[in-house]
C-alpha positions, 0 to 999 in steps of 0.5 A: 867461843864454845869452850867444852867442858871435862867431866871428872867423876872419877868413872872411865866410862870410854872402858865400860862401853868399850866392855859392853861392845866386847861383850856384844861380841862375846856374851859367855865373856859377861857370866860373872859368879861373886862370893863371900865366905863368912865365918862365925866369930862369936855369939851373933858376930861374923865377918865375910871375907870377899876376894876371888871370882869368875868373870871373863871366862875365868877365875880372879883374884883381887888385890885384897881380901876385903871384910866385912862384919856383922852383928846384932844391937845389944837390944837383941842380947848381942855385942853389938860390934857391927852392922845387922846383916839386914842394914848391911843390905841397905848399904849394898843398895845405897852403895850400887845406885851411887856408884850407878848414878856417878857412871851414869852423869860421867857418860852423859857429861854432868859433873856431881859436886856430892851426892848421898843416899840415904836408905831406910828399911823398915822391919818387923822383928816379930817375923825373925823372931818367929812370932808370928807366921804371918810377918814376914823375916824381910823389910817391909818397905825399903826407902831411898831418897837421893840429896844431889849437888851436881852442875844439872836440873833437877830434871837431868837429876831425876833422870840420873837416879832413874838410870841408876835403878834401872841398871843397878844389881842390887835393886833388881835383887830386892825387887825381882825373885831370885833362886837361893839355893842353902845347902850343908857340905 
């Protein structure tokens, strides 16, 4: 008796695809525009406040506005009540492959017991610091290692994450050009 076995990662995969055969249809449907309003609280502290945005072909608001805060360690003569602006980007990346990875072992049927990325970023202060022209205000490097418990191969694992990087916003982000545009209004 083959008896089927229910994945449950907590992703409804049957709405995702049912959203990318709509947007097949309709492809001005999938132009989505996010934004964060960040706000200067005090020395090097700010917090980010994150709710409406566009999609769909029109504007949504979200069930709540939620924050995010920044700082610097007290190395740097800040407070030190938050998380750098440059860890909080690892944290997006670590947080858009996660979640990418958990989608992509629903669609394909593996049941993840845990999984964890741990990010590492490395940085030379010397660049923000405006030291020396020639270092870059960026990481450097950006590390990323998975640790994975899931009803799988390693094989099927590793093919997991690689889906992930693949279809993940964030990593495209850190390893493709894109325009930004700072103006003053």
């Amino acid at each position: 008796m083959n008896i089927a076995v229910k994945t449950d990662n907590g992703v409804n995969t049957e709405a995702l695809m049912g959203a990318r055969g709509a947007f097949e249809q309709m492809p001005q449907a999938a132009a989505f525009t996010f934004r964060s309003a960040c706000d200067w609280i005090q020395g090097t502290q700010n917090r980010n406040a994150i709710n409406g945005y566009f999609g769909l072909g029109q504007e949504h608001a979200r069930k709540q506005t939620f924050t995010i805060d920044s700082d610097h360690p007290e190395v740097f003569a800040a407070a030190d009540k938050a998380p750098t602006p440059p860890e909080i980007v690892l944290a997006a990346l670590a947080s858009c492959l996660t979640g990418g990875l958990a989608s992509v072992a629903q669609h394909r049927g593996i049941q993840l017991h845990s999984a964890r990325a741990i990010v590492e970023g490395d940085i030379d202060v010397r660049g923000i610091l405006g030291m020396d022209p020639d270092i870059r205000n960026g990481f450097s490097a950006i590390r990323v290692t998975f640790e994975i418990d899931a009803d799988a191969s390693r094989e099927d694992i590793e093919a997991l994450v690689a889906q992930s990087q693949k279809r993940s916003a964030v990593f495209d982000i850190l390893t493709n050009p894109t325009s930004v545009a700072v103006a003053v209004a």
